[in-house]
C-alpha positions in Angstrom: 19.9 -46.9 63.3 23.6 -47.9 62.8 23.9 -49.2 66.2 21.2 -51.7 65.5 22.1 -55.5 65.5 20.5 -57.2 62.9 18.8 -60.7 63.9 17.8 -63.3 61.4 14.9 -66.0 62.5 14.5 -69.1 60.6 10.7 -69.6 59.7 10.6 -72.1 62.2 12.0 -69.5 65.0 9.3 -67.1 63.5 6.5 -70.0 63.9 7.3 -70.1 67.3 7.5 -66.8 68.2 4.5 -66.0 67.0 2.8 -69.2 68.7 4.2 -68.1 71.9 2.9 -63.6 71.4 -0.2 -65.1 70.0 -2.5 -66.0 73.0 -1.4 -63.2 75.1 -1.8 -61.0 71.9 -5.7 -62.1 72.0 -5.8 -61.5 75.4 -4.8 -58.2 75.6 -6.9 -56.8 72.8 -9.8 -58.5 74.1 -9.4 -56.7 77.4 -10.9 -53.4 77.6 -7.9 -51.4 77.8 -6.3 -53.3 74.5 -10.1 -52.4 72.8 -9.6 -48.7 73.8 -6.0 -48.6 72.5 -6.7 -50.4 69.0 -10.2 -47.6 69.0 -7.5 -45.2 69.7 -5.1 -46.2 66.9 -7.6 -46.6 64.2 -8.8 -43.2 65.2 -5.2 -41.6 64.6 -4.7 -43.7 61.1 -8.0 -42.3 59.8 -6.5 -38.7 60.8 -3.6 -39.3 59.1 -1.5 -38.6 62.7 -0.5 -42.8 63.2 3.2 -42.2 64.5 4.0 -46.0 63.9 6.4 -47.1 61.8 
């Protein structure tokens, strides 16, 4: 992790970010391939096997 750059938003840069992923965030899990990837990771965090992070 040393190589990584480290990038600092404002609040208003994170505002907009997250105005900008939002819609296309809602899209996708509202498709049925982003419902059978969220079943898919709740299904892994309830077996203790969830290799976010």
């Amino acid at each position: 992790m040393e190589n990584q750059k480290k990038h600092v938003l404002s609040e208003e840069q994170l505002d907009a970010l997250a105005q900008s992923l939002l819609p296309a965030m809602r899209e996708f899990f509202s498709s049925d391939s982003g419902k059978k990837i969220w079943e898919e990771h709740l299904r892994e965090v309830e077996q203790g096997t969830d290799s976010a992070a």
